[in-house]
Each structure stands twice: as structure tokens, then as C-alpha cells.
MOPAC internal coordinates of N, CA, C and O (Angstrom, degrees):
PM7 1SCF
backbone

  N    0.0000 0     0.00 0     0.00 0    0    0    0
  C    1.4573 1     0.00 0     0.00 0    1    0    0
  C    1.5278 1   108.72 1     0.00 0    2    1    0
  O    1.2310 1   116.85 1   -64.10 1    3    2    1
  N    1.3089 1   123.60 1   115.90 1    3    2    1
  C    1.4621 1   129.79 1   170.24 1    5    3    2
  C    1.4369 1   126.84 1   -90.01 1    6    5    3
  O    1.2310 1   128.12 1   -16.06 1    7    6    5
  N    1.2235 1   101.96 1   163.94 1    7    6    5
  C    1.8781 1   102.79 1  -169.54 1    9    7    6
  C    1.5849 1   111.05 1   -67.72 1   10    9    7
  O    1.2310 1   117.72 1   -44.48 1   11   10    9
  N    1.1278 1   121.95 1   135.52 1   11   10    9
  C    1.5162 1   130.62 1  -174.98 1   13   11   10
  C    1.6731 1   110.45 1   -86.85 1   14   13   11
  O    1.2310 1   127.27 1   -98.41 1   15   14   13
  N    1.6014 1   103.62 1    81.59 1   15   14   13
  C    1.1072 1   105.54 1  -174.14 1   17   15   14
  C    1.6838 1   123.82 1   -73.50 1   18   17   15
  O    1.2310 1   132.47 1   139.86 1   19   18   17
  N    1.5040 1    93.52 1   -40.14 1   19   18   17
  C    1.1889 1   109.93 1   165.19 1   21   19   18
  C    2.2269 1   108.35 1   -41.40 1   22   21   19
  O    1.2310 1   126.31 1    94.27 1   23   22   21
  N    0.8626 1   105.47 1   -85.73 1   23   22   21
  C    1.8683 1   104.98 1   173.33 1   25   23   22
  C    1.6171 1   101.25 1   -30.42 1   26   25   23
  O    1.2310 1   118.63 1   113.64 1   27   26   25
  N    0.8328 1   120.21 1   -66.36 1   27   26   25
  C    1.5268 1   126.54 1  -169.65 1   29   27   26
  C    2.2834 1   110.98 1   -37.22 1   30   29   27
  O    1.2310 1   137.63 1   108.92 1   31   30   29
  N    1.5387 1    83.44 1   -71.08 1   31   30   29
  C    1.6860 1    98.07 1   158.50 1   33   31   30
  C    1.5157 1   132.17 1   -18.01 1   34   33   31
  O    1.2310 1   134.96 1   115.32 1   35   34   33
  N    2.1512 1    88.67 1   -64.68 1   35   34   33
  C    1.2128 1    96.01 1   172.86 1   37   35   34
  C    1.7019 1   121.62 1   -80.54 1   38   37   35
  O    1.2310 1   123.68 1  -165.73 1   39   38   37
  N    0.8209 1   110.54 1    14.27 1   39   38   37
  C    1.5864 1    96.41 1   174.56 1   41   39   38
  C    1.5584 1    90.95 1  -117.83 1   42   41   39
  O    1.2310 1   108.90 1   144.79 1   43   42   41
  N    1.9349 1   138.39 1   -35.21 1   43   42   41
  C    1.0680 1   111.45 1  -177.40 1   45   43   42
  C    1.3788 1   121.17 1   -60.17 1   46   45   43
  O    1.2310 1   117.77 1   144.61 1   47   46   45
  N    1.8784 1   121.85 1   -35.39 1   47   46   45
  C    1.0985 1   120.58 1   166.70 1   49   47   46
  C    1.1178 1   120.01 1   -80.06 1   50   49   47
  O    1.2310 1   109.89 1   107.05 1   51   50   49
  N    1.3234 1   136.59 1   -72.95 1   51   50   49
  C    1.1512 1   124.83 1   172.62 1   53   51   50
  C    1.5385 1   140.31 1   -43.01 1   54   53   51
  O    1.2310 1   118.16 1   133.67 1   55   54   53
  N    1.2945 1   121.11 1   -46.33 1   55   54   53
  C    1.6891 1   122.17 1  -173.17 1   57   55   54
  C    1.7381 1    78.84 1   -68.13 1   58   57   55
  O    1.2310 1   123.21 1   101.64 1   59   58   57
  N    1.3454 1   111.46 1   -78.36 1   59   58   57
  C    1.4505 1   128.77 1  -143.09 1   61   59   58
  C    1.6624 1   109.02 1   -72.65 1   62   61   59
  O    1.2310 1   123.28 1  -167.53 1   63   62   61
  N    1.1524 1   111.31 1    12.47 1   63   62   61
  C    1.7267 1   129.59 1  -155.50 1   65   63   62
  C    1.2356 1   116.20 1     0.05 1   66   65   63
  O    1.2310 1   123.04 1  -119.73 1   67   66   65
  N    1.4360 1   111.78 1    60.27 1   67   66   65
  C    1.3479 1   128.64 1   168.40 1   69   67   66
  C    1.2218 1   126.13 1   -45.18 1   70   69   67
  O    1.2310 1   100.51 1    -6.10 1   71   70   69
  N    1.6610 1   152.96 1   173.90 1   71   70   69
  C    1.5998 1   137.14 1   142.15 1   73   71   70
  C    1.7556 1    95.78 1   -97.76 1   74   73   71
  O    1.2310 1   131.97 1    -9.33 1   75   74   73
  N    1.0695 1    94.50 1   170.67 1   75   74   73
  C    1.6208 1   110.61 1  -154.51 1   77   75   74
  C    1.7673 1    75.92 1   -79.59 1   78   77   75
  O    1.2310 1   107.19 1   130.35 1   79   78   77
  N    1.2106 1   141.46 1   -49.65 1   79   78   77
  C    1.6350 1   140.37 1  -176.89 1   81   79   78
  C    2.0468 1   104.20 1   -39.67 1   82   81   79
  O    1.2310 1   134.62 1   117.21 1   83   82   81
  N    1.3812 1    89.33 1   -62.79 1   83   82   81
  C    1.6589 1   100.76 1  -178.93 1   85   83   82
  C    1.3041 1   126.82 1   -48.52 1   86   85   83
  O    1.2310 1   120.00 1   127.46 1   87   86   85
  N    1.9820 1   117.61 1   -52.54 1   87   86   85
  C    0.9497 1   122.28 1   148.33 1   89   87   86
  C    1.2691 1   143.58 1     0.56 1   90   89   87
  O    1.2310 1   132.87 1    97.35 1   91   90   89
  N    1.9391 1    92.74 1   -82.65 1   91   90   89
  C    1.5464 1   112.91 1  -172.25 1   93   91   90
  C    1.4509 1   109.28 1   -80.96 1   94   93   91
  O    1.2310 1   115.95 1  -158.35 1   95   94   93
  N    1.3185 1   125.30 1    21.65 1   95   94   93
  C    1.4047 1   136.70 1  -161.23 1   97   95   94
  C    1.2320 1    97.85 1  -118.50 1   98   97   95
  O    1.2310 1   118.73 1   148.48 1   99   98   97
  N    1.6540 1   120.02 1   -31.52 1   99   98   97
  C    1.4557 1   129.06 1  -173.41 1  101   99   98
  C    1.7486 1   107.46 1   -35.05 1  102  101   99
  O    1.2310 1   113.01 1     2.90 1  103  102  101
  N    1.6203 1   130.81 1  -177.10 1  103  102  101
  C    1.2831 1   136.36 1   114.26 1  105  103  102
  C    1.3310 1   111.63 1   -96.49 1  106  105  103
  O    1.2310 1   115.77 1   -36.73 1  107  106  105
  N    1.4112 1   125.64 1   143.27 1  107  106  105
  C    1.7971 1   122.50 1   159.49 1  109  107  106
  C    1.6942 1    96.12 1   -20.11 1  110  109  107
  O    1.2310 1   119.59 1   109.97 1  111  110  109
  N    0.9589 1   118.38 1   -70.03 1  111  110  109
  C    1.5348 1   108.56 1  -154.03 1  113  111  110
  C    1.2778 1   103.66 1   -58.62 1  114  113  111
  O    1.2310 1   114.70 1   130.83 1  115  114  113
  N    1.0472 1   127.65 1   -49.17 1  115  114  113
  C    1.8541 1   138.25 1  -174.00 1  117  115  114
  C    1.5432 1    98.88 1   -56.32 1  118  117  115
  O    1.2310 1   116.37 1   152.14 1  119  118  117
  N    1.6056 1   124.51 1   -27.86 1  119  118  117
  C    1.4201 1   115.64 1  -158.88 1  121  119  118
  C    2.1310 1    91.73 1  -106.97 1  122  121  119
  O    1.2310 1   111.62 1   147.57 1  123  122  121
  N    1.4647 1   133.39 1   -32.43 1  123  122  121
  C    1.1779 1   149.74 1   138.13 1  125  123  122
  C    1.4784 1   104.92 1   -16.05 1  126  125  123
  O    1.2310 1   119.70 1   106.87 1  127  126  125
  N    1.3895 1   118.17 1   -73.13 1  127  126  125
  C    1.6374 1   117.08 1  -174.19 1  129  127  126
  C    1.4079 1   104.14 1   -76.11 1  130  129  127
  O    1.2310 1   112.99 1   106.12 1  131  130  129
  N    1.3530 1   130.85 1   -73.88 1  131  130  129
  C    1.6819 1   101.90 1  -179.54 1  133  131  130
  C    1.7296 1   118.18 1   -34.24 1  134  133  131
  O    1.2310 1   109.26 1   138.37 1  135  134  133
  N    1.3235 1   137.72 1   -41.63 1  135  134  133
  C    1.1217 1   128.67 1   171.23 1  137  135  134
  C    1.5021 1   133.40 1   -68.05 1  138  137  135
  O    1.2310 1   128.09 1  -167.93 1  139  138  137
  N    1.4142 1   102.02 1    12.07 1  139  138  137
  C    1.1658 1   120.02 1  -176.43 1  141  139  138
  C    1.7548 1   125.34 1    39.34 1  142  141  139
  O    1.2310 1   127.91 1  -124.62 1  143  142  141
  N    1.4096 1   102.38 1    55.38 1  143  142  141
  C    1.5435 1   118.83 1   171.53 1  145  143  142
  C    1.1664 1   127.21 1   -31.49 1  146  145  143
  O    1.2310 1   109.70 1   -66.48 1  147  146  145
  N    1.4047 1   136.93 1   113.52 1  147  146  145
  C    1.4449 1   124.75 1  -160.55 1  149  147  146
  C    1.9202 1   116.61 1   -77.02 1  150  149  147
  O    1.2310 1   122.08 1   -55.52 1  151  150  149
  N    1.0475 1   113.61 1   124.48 1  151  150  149
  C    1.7148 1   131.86 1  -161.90 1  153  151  150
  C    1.6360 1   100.73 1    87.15 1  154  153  151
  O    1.2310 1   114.03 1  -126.52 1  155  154  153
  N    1.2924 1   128.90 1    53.48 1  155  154  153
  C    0.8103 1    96.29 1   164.83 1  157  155  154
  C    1.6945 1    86.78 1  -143.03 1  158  157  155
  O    1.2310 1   117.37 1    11.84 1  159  158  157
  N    1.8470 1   122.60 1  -168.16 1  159  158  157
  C    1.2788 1   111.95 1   162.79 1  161  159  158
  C    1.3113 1   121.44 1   -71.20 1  162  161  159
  O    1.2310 1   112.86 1   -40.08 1  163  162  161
  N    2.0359 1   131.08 1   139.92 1  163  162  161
  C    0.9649 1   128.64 1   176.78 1  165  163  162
  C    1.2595 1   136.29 1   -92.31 1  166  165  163
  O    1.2310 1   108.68 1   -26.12 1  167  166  165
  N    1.2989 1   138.79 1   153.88 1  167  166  165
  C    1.5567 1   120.71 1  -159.86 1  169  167  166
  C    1.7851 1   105.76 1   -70.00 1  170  169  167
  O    1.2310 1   131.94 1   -17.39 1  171  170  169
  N    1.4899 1    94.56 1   162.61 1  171  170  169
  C    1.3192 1   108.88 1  -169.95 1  173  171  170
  C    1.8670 1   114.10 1   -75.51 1  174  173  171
  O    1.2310 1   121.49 1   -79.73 1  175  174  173
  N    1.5717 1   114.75 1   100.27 1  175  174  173
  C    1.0162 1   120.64 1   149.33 1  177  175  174
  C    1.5374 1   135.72 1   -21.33 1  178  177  175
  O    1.2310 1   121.57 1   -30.33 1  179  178  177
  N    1.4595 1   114.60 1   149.67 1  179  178  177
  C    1.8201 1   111.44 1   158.90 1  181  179  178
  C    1.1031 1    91.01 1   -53.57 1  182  181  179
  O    1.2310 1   107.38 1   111.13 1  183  182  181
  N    1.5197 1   141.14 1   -68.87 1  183  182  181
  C    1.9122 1   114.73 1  -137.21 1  185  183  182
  C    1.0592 1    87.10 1   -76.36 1  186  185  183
  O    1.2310 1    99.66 1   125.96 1  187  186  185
  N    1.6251 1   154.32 1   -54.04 1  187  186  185
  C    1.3514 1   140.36 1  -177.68 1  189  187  186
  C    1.4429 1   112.58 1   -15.93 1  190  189  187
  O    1.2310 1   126.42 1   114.21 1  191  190  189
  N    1.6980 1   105.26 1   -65.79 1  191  190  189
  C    1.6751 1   123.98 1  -143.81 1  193  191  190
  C    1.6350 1    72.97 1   -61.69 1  194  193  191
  O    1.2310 1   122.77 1   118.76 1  195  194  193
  N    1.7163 1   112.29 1   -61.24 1  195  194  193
  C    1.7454 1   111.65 1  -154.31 1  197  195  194
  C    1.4643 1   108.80 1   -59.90 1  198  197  195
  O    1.2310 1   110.16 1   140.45 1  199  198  197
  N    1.1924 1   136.08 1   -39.55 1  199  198  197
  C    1.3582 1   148.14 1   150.40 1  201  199  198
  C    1.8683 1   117.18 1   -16.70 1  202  201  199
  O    1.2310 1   126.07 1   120.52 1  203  202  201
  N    1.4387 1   105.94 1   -59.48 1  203  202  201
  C    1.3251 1   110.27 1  -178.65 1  205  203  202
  C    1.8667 1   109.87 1  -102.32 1  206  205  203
  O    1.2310 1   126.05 1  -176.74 1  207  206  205
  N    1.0257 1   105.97 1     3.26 1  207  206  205
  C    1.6884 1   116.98 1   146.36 1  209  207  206
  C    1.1999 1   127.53 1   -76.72 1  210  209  207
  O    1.2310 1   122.62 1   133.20 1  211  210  209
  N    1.4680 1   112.58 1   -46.80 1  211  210  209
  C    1.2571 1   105.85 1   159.73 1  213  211  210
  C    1.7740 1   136.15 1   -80.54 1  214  213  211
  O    1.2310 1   119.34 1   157.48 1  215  214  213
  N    1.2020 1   118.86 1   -22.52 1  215  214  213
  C    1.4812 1   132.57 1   161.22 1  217  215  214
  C    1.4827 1   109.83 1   -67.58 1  218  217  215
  O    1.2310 1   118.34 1   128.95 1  219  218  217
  N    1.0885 1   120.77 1   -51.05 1  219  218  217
  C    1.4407 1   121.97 1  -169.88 1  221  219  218
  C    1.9998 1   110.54 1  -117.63 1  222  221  219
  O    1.2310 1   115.59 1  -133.63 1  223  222  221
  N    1.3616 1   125.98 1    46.37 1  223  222  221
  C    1.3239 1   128.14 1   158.95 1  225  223  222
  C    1.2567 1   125.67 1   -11.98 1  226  225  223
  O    1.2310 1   113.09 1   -51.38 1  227  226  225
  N    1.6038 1   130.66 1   128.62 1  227  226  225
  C    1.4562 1   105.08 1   179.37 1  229  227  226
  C    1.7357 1    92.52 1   -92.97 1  230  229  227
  O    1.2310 1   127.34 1   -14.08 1  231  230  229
  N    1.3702 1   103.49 1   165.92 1  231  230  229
  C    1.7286 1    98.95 1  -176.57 1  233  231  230
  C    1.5042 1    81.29 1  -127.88 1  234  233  231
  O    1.2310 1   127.47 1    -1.31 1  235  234  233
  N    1.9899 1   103.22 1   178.69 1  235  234  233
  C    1.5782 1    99.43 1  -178.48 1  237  235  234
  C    1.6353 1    88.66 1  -116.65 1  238  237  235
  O    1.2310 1   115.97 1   -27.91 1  239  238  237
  N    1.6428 1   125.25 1   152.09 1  239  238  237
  C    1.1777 1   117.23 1   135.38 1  241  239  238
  C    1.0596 1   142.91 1   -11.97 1  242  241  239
  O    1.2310 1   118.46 1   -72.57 1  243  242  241
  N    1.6436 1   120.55 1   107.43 1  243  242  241
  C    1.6848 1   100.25 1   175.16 1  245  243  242
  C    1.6623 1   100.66 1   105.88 1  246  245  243
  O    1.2310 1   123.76 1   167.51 1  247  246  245
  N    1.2357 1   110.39 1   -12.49 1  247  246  245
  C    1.5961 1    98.40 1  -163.80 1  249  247  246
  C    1.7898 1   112.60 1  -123.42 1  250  249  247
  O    1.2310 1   133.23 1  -141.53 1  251  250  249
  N    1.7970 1    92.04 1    38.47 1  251  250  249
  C    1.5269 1    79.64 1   177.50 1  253  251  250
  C    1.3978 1   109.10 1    93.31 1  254  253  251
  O    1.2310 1   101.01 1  -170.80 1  255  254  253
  N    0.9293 1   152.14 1     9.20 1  255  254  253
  C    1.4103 1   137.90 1  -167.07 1  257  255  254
  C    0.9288 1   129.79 1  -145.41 1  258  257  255
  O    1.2310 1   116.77 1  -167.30 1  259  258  257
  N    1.5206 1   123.74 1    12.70 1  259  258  257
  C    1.1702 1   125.59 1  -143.50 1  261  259  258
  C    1.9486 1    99.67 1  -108.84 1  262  261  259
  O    1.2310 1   120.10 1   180.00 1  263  262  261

């Protein structure tokens, strides 16, 4: 039984709309966590991203905030 590259492909390009450069650049593990591997950590959501935008703001130099 051989590795199903074909399936693999389609989810790096297609699900994950990878470029074929980005892809083959992956590690298993790097390509595992964007696919969100079950027991493992899952990729970062909108409410995540908005979540740690709002907890953690980037501020600029110089502007008060430091």
C-alpha cells in the first residue's frame, strides 16, 4: 500500500490553498497542524486571530504605549 499523494495535494492545494512552492516547503508536522490533526493543536481561527488582537494589540514606537 503506497502513500496517497494524490489526497495529500488536494488538501495542500486545494483545502489549504497552498502554491505548489509553499507546500513542498512544508514539514509533515507544519502540514499536520494547518490540517488540524485530531489530538493535536488546531489552526488559528477568526475568533482566535480577533481574540489575540484584542488581548495582545500591536502598538507603534513613539506613540504612547510603551
Amino acid at each position: 500500500m503506497g502513500f496517497d499523494w494524490p489526497a495529500l495535494l488536494r488538501l495542500g492545494l486545494g483545502h489549504l490553498r497552498l502554491r505548489p512552492a509553499e507546500f513542498w516547503a512544508l514539514s509533515p508536522g507544519e502540514l499536520m497542524l494547518m490540517l488540524g490533526e485530531p489530538g493535536r493543536a488546531q489552526p488559528l481561527g477568526r475568533q482566535g486571530l480577533g481574540d489575540l488582537m484584542k488581548n495582545f494589540p500591536d502598538t507603534q514606537k513613539g506613540a504612547g504605549h510603551e
